[in-house]
Structure formats: structure tokens, C-alpha cells
PyMOL CGO cylinders between C-alpha atoms (Angstrom):
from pymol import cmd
from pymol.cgo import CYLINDER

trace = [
    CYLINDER, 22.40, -5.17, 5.64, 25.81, -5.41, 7.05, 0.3, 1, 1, 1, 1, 1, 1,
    CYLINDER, 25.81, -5.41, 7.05, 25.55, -5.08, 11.01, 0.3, 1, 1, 1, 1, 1, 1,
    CYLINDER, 25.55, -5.08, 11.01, 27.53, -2.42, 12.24, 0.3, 1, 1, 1, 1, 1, 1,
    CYLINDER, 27.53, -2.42, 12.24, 28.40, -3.95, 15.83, 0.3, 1, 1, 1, 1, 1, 1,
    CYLINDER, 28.40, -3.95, 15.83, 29.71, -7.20, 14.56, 0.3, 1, 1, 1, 1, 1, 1,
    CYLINDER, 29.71, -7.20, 14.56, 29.71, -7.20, 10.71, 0.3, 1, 1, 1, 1, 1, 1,
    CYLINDER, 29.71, -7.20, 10.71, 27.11, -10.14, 10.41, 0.3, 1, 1, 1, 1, 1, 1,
    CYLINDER, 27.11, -10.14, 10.41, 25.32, -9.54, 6.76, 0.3, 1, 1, 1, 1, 1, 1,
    CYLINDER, 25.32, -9.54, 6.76, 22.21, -11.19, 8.03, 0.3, 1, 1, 1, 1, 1, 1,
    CYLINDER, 22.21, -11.19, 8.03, 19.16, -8.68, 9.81, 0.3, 1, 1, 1, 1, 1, 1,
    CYLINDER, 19.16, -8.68, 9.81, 15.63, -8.65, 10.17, 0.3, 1, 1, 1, 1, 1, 1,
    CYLINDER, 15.63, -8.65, 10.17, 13.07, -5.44, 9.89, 0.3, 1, 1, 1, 1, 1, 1,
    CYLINDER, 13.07, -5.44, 9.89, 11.65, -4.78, 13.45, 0.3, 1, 1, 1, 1, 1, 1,
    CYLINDER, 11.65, -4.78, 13.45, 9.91, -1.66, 11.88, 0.3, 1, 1, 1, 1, 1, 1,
    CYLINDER, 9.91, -1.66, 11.88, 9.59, 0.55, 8.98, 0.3, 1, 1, 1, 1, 1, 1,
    CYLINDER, 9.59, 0.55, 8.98, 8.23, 4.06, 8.68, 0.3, 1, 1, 1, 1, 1, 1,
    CYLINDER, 8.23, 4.06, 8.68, 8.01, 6.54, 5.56, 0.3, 1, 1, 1, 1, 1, 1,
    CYLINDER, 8.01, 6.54, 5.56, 9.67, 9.91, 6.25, 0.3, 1, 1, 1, 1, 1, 1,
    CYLINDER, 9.67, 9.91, 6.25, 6.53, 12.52, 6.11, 0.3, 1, 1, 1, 1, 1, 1,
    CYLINDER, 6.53, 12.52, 6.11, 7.42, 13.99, 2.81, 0.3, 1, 1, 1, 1, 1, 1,
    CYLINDER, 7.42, 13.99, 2.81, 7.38, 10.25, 1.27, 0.3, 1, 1, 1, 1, 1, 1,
    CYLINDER, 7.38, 10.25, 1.27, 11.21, 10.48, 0.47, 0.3, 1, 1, 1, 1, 1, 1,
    CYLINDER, 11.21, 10.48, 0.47, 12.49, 8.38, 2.97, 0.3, 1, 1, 1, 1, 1, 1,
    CYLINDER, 12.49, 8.38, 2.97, 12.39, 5.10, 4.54, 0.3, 1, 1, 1, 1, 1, 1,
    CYLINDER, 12.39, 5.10, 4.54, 13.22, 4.20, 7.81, 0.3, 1, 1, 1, 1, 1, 1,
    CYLINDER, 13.22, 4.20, 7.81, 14.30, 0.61, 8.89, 0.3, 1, 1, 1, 1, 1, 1,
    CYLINDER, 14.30, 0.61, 8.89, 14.55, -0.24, 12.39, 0.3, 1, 1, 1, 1, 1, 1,
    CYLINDER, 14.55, -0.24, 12.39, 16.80, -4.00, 12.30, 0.3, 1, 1, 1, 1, 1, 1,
    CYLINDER, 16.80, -4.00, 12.30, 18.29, -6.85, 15.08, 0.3, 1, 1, 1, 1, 1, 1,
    CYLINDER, 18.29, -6.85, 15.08, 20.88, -8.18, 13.93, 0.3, 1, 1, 1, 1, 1, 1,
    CYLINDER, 20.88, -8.18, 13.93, 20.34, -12.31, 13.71, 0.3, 1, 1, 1, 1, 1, 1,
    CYLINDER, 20.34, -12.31, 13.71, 24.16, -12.64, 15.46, 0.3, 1, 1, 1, 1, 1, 1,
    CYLINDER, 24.16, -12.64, 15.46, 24.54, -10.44, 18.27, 0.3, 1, 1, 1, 1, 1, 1,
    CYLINDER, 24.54, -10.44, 18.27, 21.01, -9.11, 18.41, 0.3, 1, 1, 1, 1, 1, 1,
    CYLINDER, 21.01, -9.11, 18.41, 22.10, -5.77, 18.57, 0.3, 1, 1, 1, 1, 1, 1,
    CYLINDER, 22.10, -5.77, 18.57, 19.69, -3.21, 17.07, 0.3, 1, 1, 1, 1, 1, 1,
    CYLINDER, 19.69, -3.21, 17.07, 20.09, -0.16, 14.19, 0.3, 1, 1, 1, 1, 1, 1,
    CYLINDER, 20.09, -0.16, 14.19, 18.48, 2.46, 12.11, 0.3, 1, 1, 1, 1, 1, 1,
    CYLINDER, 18.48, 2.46, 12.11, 19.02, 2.32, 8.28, 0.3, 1, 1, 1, 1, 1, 1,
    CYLINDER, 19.02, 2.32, 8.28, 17.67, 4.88, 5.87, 0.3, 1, 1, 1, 1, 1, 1,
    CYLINDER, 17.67, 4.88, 5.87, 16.59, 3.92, 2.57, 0.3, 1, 1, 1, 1, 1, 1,
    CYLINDER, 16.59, 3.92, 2.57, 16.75, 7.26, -0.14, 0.3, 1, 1, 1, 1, 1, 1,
    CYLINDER, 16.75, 7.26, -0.14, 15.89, 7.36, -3.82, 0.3, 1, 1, 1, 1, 1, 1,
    CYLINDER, 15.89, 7.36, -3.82, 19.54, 8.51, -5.67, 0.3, 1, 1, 1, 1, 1, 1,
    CYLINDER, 19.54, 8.51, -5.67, 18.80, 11.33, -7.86, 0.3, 1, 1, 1, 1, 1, 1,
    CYLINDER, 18.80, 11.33, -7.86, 20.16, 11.36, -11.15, 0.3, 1, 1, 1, 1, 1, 1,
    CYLINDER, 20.16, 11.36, -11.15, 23.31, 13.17, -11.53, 0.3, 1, 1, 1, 1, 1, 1,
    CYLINDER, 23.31, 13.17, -11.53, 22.97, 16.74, -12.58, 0.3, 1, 1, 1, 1, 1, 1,
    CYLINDER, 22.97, 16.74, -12.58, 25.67, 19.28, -13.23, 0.3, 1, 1, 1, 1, 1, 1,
    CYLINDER, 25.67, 19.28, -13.23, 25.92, 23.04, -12.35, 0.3, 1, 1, 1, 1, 1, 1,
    CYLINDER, 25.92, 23.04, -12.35, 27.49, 25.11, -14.76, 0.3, 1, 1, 1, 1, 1, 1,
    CYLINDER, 27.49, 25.11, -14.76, 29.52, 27.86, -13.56, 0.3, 1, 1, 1, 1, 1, 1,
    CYLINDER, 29.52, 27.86, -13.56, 30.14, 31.65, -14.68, 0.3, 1, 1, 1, 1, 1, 1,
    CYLINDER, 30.14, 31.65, -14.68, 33.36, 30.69, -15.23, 0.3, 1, 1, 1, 1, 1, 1,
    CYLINDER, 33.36, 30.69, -15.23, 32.18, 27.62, -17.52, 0.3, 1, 1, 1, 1, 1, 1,
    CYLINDER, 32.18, 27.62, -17.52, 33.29, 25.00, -15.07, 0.3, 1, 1, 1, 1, 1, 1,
    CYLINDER, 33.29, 25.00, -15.07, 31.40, 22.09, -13.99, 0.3, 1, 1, 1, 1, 1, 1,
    CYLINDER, 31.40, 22.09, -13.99, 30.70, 20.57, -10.95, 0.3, 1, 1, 1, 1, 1, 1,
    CYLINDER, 30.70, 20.57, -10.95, 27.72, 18.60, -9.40, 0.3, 1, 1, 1, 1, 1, 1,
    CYLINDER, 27.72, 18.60, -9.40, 24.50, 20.22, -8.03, 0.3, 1, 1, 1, 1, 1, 1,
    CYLINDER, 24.50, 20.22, -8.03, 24.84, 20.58, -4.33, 0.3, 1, 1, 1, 1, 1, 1,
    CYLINDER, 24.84, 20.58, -4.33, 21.94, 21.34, -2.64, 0.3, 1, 1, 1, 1, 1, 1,
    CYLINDER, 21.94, 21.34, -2.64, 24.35, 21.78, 0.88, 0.3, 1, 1, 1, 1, 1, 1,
    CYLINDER, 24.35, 21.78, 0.88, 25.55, 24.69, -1.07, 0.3, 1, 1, 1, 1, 1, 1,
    CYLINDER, 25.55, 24.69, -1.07, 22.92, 26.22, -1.58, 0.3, 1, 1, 1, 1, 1, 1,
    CYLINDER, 22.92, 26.22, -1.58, 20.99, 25.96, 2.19, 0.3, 1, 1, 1, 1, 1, 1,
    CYLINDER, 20.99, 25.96, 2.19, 24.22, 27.19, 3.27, 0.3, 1, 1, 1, 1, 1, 1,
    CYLINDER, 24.22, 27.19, 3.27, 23.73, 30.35, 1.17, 0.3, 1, 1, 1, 1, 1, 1,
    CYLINDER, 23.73, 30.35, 1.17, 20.20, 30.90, 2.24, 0.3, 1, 1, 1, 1, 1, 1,
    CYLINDER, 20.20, 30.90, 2.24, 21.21, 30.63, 5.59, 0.3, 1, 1, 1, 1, 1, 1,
    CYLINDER, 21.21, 30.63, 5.59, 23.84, 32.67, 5.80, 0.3, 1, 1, 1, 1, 1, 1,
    CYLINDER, 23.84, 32.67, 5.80, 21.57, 35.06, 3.92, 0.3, 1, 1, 1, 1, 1, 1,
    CYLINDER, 21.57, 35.06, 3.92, 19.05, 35.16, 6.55, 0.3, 1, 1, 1, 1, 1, 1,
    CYLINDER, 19.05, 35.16, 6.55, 21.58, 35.17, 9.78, 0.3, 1, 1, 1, 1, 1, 1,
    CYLINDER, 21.58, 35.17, 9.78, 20.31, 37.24, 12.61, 0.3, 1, 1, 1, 1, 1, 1,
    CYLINDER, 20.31, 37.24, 12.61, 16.84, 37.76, 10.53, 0.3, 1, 1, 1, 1, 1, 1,
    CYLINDER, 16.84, 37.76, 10.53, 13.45, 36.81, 11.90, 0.3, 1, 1, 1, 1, 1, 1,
    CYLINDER, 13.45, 36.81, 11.90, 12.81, 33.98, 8.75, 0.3, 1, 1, 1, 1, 1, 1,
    CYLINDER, 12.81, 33.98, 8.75, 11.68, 30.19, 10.44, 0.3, 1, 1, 1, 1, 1, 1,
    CYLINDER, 11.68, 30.19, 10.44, 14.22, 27.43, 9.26, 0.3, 1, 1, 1, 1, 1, 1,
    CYLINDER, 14.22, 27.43, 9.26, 10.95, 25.81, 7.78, 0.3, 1, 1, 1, 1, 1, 1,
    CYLINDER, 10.95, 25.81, 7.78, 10.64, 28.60, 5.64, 0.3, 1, 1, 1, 1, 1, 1,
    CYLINDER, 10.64, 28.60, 5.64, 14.41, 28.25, 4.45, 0.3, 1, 1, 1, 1, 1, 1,
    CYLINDER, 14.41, 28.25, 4.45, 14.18, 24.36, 4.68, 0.3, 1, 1, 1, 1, 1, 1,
    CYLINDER, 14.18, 24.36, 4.68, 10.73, 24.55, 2.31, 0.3, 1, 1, 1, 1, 1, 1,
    CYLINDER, 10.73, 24.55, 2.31, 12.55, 26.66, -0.53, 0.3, 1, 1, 1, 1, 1, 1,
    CYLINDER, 12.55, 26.66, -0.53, 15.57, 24.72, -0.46, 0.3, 1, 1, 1, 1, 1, 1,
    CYLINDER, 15.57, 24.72, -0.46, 13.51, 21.91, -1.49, 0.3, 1, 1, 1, 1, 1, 1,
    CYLINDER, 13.51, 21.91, -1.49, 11.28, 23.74, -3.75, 0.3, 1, 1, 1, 1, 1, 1,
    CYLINDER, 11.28, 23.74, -3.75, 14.37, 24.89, -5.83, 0.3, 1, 1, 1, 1, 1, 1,
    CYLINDER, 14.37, 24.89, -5.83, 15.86, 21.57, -4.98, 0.3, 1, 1, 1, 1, 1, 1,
    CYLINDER, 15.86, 21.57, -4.98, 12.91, 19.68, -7.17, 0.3, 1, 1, 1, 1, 1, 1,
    CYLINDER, 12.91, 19.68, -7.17, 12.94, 22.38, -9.60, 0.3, 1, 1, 1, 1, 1, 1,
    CYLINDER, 12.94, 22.38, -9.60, 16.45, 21.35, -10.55, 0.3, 1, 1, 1, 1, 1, 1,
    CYLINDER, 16.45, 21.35, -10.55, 15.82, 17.58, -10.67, 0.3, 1, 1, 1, 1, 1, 1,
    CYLINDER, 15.82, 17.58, -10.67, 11.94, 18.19, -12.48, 0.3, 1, 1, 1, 1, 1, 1,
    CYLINDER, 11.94, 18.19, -12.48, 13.96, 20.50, -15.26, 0.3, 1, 1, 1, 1, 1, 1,
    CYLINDER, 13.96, 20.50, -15.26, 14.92, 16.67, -16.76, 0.3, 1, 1, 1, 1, 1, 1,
    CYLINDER, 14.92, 16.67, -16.76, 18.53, 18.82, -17.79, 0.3, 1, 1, 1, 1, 1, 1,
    CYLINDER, 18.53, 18.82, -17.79, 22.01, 16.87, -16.63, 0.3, 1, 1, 1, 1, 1, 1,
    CYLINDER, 22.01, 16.87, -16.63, 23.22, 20.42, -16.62, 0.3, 1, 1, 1, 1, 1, 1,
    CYLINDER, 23.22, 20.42, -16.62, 22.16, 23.76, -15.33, 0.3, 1, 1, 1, 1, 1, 1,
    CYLINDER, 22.16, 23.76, -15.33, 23.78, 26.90, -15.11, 0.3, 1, 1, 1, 1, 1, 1,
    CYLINDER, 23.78, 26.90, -15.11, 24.25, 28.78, -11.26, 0.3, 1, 1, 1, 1, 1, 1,
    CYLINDER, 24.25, 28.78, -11.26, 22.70, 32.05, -12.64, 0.3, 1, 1, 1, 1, 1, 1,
    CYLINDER, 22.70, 32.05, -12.64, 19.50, 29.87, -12.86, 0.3, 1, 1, 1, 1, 1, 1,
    CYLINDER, 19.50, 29.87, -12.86, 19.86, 28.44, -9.38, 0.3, 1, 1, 1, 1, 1, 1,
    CYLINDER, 19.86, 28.44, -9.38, 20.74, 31.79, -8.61, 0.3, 1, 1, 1, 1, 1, 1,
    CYLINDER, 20.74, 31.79, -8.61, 17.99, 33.26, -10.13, 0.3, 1, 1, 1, 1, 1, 1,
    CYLINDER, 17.99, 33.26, -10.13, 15.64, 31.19, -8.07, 0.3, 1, 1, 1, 1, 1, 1,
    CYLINDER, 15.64, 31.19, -8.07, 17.23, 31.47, -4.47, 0.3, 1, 1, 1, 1, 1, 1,
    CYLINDER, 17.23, 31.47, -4.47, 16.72, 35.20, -5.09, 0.3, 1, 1, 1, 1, 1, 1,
    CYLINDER, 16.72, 35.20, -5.09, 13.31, 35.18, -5.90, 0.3, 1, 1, 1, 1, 1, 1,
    CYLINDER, 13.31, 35.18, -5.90, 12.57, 32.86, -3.34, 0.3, 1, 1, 1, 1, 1, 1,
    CYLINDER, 12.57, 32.86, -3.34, 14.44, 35.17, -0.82, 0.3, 1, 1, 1, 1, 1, 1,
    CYLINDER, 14.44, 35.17, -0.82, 12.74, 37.91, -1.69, 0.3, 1, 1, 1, 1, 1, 1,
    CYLINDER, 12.74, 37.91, -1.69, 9.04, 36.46, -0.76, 0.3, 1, 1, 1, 1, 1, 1,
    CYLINDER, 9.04, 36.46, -0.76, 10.36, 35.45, 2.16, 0.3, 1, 1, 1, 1, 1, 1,
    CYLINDER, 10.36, 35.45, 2.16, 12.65, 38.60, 3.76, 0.3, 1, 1, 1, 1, 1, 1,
    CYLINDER, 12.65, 38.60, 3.76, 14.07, 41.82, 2.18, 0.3, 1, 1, 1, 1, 1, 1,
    CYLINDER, 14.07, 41.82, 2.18, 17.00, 42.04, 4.10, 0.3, 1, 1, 1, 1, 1, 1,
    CYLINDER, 17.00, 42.04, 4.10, 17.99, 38.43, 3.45, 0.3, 1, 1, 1, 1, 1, 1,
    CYLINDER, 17.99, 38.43, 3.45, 17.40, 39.21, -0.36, 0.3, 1, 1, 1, 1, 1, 1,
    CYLINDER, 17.40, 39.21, -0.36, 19.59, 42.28, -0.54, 0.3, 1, 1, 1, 1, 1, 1,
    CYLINDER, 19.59, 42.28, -0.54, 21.80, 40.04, 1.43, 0.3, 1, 1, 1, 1, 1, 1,
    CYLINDER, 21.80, 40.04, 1.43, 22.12, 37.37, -0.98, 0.3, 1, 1, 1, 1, 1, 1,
    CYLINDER, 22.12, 37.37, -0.98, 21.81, 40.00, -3.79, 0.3, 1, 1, 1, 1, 1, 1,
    CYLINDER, 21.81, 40.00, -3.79, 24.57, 41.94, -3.01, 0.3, 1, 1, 1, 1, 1, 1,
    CYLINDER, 24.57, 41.94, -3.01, 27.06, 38.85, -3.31, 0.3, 1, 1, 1, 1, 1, 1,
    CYLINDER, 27.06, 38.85, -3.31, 25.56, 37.12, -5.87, 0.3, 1, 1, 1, 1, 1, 1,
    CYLINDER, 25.56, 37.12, -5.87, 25.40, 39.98, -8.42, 0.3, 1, 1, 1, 1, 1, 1,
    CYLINDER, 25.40, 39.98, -8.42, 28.60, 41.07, -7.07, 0.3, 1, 1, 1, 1, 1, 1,
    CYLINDER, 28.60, 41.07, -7.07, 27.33, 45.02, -7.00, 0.3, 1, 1, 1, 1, 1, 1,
    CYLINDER, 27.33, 45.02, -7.00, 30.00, 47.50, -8.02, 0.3, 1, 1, 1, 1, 1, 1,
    CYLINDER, 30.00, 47.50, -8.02, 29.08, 50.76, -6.21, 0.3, 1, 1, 1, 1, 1, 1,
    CYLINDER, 29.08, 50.76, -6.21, 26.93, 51.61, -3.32, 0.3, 1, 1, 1, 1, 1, 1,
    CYLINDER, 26.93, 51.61, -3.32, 24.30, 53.50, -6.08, 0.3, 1, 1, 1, 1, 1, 1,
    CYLINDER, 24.30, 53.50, -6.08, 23.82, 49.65, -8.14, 0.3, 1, 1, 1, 1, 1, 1,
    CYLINDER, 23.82, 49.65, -8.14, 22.89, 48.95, -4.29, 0.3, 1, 1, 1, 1, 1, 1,
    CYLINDER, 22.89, 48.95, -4.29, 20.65, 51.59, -3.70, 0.3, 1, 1, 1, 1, 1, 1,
    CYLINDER, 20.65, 51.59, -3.70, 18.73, 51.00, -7.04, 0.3, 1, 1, 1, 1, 1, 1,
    CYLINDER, 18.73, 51.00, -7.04, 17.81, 47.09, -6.31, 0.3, 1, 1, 1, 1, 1, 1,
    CYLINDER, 17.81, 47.09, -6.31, 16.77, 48.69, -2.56, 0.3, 1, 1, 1, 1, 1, 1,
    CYLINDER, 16.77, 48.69, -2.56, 14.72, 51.42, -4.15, 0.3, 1, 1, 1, 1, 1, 1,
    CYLINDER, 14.72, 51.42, -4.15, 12.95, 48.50, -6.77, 0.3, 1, 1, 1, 1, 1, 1,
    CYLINDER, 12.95, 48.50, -6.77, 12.30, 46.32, -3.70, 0.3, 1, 1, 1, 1, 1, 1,
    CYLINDER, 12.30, 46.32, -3.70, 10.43, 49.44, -1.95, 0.3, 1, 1, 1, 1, 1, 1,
    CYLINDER, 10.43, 49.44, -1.95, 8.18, 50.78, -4.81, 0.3, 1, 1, 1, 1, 1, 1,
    CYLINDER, 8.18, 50.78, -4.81, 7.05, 47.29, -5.81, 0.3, 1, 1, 1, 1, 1, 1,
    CYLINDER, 7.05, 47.29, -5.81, 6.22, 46.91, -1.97, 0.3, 1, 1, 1, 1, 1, 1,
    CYLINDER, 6.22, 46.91, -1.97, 4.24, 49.97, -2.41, 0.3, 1, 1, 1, 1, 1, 1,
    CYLINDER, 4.24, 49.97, -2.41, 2.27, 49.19, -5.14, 0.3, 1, 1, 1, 1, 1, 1,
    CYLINDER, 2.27, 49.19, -5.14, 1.25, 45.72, -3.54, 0.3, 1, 1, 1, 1, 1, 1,
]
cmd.load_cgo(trace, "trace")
């Protein structure tokens, strides 16, 4: 590993440690030069998987796009960023476990939505409302209405 202080190739391991969800692998190295120390992160590379859009465009699966979403989705709304963090990932290995190169966004879609909607009403309507692009206030008032009578029958 290339040192970044002086650009020496040669490093030892002081000290590894596994991330604790097993993904990651930390490497804590001196540099056999200047024996200046750094962090390196060692990550498996997913394989490359493609998002089809509505419009029938292709571009790769970015999971940045969709915490952004989610968050922005559940701004100002009483939902733990573990809780956001934990279905990001969850929909995050769905994608990867499908064993597909290429998945369409109403799918990804599909599942942010459901995933929302265990988690917070508001930040489902939220996300709802942009990403079935609702044409009147009454297609609104309908998904609110189905959110509140399967509530009530829980």
C-alpha cells in the first residue's frame, strides 16, 4: 500500500479489525520509510448492477441515491438514522441478492415505499407523493385514507 505522506509502496499491518456488520476491514499501517502511520479500508466490490429508468435509460445502482431520498423523506420526522441506515441496506442487499445486472427504479421504488411505510406515515406519503408523481389533491387523499383504514384494522 502506497504511503500517502511520502509515496513509499512498502507498509506493515499494526492492526486489523472487521467492521461490525463483517463488510469491512480496517488496516491500521507504518509506513517502513518515514514511519508515518494510516488507516486503509479494505471493501468487497459489488458486481455492477444497472437501474432501469421510466424513461428506459440506464444508469448504475446508487445506493447514495437512494439514502438521500429516504432522508429527505423523513426530514423534520421523529424516525432514528438507524432505522433509515438499516433499510437502506436491507433494500441495498435485496438489489445485489436479486443476482439481475439490471433492475428497474419502480422496483427500488416499490421497496423504499414499503419500507417507509413500516417505519413513518408521514415520511411515506412524503416519498409517495413524489415518487408516484400524484395528479390531484383527491389521488392524495385516497393513498392517506388506505394508510388510515389499514391502521385501523391492525
Amino acid at each position: 500500500m502506497k504511503c500517502m505522506y511520502c509515496g513509499e509502496m512498502e507498509s506493515k499491518v499494526i492492526d486489523s479489525r472487521v467492521s461490525d456488520d463483517g463488510t469491512i476491514i480496517r488496516r491500521r499501517r507504518e509506513c517502513i520509510n518515514c514511519a508515518k502511520r494510516f488507516t486503509t479500508y479494505e471493501k468487497i466490490e459489488p458486481v455492477s448492477v444497472y437501474v432501469i429508468k421510466k424513461s428506459g435509460n440506464r444508469q448504475p445502482f446508487d445506493v447514495a441515491k437512494i439514502r438521500a431520498g429516504i432522508i429527505k423523506a423523513c426530514e423534520k420526522r421523529p424516525v432514528p438514522i438507524g432505522k433509515i441506515e438499516a433499510l437502506v441496506a436491507e433494500i441495498e442487499k435485496s438489489v445485489y441478492n436479486s443476482s439481475e445486472n439490471e433492475i428497474h427504479s419502480v422496483k427500488i421504488g416499490d421497496m423504499v415505499m414499503q419500507g417507509l411505510k413500516e417505519i413513518d406515515d408521514v415520511a411515506y406519503v412524503r416519498f409517495a407523493s413524489v415518487y408516484r408523481q400524484f395528479k390531484d389533491i383527491n389521488t392524495l387523499l385516497s393513498e392517506i385514507k388506505d394508510i388510515l383504514s389499514a391502521k385501523n384494522i391492525k
